[in-house]
MOPAC internal coordinates of N, CA, C and O (Angstrom, degrees):
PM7 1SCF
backbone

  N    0.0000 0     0.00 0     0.00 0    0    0    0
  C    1.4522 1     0.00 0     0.00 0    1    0    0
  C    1.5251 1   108.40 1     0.00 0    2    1    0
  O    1.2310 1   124.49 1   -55.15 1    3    2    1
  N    1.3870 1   109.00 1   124.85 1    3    2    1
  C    1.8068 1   101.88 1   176.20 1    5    3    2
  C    1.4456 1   104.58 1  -103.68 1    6    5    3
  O    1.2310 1   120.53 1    -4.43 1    7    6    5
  N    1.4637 1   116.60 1   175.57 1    7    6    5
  C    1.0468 1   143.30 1   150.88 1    9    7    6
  C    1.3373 1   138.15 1  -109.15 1   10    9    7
  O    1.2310 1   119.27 1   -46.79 1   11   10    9
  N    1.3057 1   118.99 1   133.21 1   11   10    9
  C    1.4437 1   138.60 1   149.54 1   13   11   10
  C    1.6386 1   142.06 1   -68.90 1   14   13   11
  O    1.2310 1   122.59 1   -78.12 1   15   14   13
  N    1.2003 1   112.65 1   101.88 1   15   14   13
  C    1.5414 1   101.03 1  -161.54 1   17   15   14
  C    1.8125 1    96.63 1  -128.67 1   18   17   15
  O    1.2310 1   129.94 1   -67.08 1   19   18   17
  N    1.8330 1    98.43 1   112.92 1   19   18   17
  C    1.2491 1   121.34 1   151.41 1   21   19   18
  C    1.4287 1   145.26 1   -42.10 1   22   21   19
  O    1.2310 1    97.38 1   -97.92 1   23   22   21
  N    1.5061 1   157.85 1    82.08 1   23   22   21
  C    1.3063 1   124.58 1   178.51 1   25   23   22
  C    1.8135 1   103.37 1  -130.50 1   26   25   23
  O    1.2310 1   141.27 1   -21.38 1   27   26   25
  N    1.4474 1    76.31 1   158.62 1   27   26   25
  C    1.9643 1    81.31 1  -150.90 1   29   27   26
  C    1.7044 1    89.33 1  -117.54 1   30   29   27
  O    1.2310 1   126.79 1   -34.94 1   31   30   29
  N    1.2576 1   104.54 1   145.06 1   31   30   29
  C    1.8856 1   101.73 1  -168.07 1   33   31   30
  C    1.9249 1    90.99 1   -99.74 1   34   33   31
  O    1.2310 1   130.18 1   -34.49 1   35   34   33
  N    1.6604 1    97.98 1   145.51 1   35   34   33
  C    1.4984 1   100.12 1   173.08 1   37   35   34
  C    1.3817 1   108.69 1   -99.30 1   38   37   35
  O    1.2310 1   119.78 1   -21.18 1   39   38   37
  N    1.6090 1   118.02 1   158.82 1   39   38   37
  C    1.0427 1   118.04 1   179.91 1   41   39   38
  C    1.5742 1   122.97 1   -67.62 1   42   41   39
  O    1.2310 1   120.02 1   164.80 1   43   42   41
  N    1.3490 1   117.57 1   -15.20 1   43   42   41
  C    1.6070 1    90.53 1   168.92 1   45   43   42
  C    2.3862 1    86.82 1  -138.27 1   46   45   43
  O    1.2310 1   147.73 1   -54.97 1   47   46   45
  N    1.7195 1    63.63 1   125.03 1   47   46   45
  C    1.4237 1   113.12 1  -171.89 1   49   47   46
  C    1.8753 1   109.34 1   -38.90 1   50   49   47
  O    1.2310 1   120.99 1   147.85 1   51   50   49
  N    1.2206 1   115.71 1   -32.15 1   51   50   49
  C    1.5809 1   124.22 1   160.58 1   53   51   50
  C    1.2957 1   129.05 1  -112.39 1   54   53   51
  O    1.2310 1   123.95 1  -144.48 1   55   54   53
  N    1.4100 1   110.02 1    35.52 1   55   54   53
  C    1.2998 1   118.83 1   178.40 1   57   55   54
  C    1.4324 1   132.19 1   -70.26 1   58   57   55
  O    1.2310 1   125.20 1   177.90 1   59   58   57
  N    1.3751 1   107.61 1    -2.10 1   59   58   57
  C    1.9816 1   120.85 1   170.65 1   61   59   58
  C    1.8012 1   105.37 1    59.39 1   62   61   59
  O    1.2310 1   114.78 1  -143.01 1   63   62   61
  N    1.2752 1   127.50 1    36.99 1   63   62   61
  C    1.2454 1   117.69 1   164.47 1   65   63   62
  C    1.6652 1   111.21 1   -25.06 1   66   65   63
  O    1.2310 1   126.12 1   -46.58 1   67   66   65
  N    1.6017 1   105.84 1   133.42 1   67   66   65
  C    1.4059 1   108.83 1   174.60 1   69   67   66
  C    1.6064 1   130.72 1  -120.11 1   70   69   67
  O    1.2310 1   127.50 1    86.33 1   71   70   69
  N    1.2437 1   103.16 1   -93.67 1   71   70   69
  C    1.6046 1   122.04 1   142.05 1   73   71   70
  C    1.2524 1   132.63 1   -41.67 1   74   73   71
  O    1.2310 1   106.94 1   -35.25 1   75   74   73
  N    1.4984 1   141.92 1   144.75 1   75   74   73
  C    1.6497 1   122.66 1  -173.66 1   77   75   74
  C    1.5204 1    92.46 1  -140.47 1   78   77   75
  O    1.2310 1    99.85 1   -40.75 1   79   78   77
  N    1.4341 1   154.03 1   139.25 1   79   78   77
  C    0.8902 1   136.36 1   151.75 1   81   79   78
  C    1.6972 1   113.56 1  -135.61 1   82   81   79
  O    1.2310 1   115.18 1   -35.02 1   83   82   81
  N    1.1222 1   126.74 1   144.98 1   83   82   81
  C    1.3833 1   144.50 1   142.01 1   85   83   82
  C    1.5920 1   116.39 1   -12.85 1   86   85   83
  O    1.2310 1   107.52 1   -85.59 1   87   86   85
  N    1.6955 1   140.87 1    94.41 1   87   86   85
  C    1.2419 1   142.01 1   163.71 1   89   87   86
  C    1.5838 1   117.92 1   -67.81 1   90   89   87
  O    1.2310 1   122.98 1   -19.99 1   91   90   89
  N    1.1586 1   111.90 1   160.01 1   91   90   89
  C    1.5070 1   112.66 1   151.51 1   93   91   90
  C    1.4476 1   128.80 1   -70.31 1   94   93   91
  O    1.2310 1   130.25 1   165.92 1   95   94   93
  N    1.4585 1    97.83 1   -14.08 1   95   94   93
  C    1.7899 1    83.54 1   171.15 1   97   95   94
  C    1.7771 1   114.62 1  -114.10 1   98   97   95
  O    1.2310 1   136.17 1  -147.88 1   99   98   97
  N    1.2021 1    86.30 1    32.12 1   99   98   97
  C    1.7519 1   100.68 1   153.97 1  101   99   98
  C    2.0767 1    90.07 1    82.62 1  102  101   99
  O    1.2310 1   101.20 1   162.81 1  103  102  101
  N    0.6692 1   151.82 1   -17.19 1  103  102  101
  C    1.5078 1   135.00 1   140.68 1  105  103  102
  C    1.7847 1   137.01 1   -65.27 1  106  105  103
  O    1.2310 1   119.01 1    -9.87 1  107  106  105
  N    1.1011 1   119.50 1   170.13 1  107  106  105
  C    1.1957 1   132.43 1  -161.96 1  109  107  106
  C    1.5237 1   108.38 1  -121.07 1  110  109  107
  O    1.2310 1   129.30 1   -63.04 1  111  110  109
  N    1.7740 1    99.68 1   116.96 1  111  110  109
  C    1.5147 1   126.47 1   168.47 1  113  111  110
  C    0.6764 1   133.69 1   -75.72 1  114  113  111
  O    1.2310 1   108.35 1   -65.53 1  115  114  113
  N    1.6989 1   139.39 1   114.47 1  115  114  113
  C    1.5864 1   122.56 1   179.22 1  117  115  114
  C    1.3212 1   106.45 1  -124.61 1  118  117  115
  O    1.2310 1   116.79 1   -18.80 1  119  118  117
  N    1.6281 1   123.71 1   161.20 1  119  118  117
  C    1.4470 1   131.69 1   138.74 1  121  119  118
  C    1.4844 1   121.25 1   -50.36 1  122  121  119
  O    1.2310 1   118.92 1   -46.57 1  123  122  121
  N    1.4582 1   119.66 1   133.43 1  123  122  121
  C    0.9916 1   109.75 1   149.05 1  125  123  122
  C    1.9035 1   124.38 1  -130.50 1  126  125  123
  O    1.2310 1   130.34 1   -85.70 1  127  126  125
  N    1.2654 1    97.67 1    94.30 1  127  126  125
  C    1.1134 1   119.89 1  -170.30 1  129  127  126
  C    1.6984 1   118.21 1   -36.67 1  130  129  127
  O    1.2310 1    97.94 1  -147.24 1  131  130  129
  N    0.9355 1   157.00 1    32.76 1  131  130  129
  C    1.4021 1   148.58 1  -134.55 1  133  131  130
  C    1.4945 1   103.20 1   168.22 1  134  133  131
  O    1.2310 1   126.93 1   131.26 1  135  134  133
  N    1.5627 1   104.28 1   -48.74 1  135  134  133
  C    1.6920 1   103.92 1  -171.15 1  137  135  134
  C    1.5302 1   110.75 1   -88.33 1  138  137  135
  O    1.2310 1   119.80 1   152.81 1  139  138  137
  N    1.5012 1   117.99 1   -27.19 1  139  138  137
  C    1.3672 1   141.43 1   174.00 1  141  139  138
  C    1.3295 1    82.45 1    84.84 1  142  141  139
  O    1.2310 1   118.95 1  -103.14 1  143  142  141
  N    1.2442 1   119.61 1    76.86 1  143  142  141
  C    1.6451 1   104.95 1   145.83 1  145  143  142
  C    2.1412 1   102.95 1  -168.37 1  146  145  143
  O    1.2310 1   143.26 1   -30.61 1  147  146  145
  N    1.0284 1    72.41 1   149.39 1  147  146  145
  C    1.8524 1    84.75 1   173.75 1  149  147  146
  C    1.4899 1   101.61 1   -76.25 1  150  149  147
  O    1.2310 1   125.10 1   -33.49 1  151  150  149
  N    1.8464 1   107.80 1   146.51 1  151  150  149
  C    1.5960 1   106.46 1  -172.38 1  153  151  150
  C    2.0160 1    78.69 1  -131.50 1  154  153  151
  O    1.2310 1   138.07 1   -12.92 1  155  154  153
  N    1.8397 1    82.59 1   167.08 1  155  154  153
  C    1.8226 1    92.47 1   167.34 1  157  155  154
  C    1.5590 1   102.42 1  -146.03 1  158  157  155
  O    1.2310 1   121.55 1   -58.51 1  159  158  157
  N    1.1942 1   114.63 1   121.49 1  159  158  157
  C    1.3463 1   124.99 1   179.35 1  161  159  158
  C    1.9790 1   104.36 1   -91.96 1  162  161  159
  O    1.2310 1   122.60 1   -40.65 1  163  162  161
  N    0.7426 1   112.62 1   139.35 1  163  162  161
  C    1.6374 1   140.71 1   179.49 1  165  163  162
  C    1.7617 1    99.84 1   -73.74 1  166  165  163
  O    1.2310 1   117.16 1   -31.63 1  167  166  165
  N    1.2914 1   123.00 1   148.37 1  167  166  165
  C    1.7026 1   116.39 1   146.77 1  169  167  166
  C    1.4809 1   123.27 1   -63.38 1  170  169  167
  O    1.2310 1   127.10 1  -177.53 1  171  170  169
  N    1.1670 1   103.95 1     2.47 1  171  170  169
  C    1.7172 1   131.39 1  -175.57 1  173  171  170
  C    1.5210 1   112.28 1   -84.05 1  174  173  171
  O    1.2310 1   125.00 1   131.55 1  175  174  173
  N    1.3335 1   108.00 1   -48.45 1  175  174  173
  C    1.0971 1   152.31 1  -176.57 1  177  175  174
  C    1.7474 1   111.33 1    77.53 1  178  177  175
  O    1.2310 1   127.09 1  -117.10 1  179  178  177
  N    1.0802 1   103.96 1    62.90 1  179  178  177
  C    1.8286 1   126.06 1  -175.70 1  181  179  178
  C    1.7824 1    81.17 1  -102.64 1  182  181  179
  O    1.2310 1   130.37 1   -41.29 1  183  182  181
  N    1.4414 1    97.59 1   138.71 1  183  182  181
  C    1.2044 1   102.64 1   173.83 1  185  183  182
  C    1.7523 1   126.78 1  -132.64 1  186  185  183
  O    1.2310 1   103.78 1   -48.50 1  187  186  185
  N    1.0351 1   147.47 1   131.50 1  187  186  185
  C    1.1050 1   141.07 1  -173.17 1  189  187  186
  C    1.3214 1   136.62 1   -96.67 1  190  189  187
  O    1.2310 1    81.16 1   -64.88 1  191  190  189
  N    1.1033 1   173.29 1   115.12 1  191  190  189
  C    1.4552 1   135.42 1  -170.12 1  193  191  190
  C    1.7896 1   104.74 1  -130.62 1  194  193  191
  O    1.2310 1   122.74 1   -37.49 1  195  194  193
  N    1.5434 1   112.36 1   142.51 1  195  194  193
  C    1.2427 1   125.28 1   170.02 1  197  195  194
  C    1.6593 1   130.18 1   -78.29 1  198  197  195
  O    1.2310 1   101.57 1   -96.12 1  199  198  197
  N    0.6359 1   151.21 1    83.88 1  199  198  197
  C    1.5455 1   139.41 1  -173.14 1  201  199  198
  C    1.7982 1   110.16 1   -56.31 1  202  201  199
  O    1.2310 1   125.73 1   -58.94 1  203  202  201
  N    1.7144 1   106.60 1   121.06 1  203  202  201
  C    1.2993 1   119.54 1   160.05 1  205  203  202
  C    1.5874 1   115.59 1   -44.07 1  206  205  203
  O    1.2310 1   120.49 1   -50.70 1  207  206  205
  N    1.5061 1   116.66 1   129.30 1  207  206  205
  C    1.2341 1    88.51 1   176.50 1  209  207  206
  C    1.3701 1   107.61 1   -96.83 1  210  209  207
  O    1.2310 1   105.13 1   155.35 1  211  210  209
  N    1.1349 1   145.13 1   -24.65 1  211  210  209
  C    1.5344 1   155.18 1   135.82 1  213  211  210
  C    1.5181 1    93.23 1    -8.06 1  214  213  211
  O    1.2310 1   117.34 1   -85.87 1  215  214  213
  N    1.7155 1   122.67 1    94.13 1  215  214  213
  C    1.4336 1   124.52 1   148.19 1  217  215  214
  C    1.2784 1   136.12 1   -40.25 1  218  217  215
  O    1.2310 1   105.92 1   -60.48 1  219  218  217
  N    1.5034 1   143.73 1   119.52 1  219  218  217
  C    1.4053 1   152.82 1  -148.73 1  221  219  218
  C    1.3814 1    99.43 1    48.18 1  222  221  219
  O    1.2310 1    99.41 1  -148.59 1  223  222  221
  N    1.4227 1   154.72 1    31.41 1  223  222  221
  C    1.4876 1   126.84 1  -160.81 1  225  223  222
  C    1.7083 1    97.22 1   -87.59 1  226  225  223
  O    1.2310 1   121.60 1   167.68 1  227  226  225
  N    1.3149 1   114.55 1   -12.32 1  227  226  225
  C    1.9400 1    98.09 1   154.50 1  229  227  226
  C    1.9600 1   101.71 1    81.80 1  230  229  227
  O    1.2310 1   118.76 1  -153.67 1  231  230  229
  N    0.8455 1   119.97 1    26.33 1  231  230  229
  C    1.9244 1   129.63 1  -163.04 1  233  231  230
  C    1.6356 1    86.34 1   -43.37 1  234  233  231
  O    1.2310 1   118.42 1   -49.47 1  235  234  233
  N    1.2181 1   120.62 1   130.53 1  235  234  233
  C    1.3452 1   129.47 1   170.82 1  237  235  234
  C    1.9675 1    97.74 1  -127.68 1  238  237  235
  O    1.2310 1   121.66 1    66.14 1  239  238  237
  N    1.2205 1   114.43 1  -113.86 1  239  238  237
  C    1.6183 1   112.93 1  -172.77 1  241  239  238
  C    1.6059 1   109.51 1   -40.81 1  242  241  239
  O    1.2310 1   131.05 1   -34.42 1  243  242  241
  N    1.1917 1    96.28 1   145.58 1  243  242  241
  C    1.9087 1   103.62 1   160.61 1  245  243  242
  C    1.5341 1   101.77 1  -162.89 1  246  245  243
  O    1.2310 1   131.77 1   -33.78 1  247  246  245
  N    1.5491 1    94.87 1   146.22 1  247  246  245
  C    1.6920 1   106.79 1  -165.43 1  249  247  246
  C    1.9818 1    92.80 1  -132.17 1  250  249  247
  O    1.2310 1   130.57 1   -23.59 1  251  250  249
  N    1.3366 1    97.22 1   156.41 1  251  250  249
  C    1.5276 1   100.24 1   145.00 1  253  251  250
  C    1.1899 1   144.30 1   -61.70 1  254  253  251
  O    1.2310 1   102.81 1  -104.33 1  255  254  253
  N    1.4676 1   149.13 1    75.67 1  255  254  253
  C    1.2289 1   122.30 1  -154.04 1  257  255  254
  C    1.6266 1   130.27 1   -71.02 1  258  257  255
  O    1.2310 1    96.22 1     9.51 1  259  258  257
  N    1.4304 1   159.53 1  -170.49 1  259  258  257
  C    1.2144 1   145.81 1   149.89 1  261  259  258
  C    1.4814 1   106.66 1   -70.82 1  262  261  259
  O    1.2310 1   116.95 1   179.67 1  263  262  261
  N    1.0866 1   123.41 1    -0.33 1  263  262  261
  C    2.0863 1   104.19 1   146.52 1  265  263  262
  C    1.0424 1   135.73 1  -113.01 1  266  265  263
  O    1.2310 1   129.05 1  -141.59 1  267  266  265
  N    1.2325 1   100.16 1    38.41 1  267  266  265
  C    1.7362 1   105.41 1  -176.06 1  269  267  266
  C    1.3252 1   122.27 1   119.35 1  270  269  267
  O    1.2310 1   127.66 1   117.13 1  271  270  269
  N    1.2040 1   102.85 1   -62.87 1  271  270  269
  C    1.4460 1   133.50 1  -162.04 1  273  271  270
  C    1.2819 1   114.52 1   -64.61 1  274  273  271
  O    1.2310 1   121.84 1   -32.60 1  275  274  273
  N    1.5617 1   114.08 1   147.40 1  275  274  273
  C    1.3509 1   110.19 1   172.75 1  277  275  274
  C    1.8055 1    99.95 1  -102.26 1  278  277  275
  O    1.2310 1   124.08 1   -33.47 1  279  278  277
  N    1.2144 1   109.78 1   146.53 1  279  278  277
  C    1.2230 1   128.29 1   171.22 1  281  279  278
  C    1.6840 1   124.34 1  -128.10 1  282  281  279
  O    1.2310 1   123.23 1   -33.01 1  283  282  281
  N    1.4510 1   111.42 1   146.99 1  283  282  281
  C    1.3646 1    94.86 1  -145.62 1  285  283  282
  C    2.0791 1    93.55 1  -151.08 1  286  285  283
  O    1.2310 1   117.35 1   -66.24 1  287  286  285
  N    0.9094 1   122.65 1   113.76 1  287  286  285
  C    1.5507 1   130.44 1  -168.70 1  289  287  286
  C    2.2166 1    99.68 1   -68.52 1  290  289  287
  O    1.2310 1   129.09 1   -47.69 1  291  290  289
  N    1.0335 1   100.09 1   132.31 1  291  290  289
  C    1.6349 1   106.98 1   166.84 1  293  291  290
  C    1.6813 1   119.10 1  -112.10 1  294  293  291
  O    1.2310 1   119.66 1   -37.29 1  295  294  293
  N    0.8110 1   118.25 1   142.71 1  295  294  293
  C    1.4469 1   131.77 1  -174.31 1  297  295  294
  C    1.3777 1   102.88 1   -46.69 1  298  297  295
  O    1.2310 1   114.85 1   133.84 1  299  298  297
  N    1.6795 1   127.38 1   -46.16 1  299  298  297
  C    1.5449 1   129.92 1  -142.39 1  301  299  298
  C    1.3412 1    90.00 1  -102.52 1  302  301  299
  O    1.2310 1   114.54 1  -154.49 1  303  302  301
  N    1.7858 1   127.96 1    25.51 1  303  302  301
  C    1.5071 1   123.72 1   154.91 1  305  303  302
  C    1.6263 1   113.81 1    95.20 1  306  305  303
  O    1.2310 1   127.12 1  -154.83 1  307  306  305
  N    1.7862 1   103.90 1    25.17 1  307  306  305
  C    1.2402 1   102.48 1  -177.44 1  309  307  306
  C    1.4370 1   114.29 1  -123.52 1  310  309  307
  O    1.2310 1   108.76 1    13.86 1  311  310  309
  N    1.1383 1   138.65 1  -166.14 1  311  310  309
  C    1.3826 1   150.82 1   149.98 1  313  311  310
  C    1.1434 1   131.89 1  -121.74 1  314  313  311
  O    1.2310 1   110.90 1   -71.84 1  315  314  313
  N    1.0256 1   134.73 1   108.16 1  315  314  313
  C    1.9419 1   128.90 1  -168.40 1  317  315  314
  C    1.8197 1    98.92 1   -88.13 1  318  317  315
  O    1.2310 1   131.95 1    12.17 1  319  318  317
  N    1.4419 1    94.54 1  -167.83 1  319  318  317
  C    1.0553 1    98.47 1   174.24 1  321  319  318
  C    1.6732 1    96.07 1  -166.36 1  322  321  319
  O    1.2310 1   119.45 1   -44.50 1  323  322  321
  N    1.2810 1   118.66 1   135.50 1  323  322  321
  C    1.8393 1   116.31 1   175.72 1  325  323  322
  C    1.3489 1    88.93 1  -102.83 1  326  325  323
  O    1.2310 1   116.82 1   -27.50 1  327  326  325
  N    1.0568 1   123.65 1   152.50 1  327  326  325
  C    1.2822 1   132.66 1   148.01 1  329  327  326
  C    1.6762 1   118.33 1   -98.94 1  330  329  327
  O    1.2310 1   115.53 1    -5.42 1  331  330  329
  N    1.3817 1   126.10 1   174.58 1  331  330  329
  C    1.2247 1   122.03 1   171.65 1  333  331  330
  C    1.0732 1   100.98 1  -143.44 1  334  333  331
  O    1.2310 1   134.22 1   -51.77 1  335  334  333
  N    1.2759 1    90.11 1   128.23 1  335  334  333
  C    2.0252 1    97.86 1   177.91 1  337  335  334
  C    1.1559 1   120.32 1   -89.51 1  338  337  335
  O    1.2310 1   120.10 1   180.00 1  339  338  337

């Protein structure tokens, strides 16, 4: 059995990818710890990224929640939440 192994470069080069999770609209959410902002990679691998607006908030965990939403823990003692429309 072989393997295939993907890796897709982010746009800013020290961005500390962390967390990865599963969306409802069929792409993949991550932390990126360093840049302060949540990213979403495509099965395409088109990628997007959001900016935290919470300065240093440091986004480490992010989960799916049961409404949709991705939610995602910050260092400076908070919890966000993305929604997807």
């Amino acid at each position: 059995m072989g393997i295939k192994m993907d890796e897709y470069e982010l746009l800013d080069k020290v961005s500390g990818p962390y967390g990865i999770t599963a969306g409802k609209d069929g792409a993949l959410w991550f932390t990126q710890h360093k840049a302060n902002q949540i990213g979403r990679i495509t099965m395409q691998g088109e990628i997007t990224e959001y900016p935290i607006p919470t300065q240093n908030a440091e986004p480490h965990g992010i989960a799916s929640g049961p409404d949709g939403a991705i939610w995602f823990t910050e260092e400076c003692n908070k919890i966000g939440r993305l929604s997807i429309l």
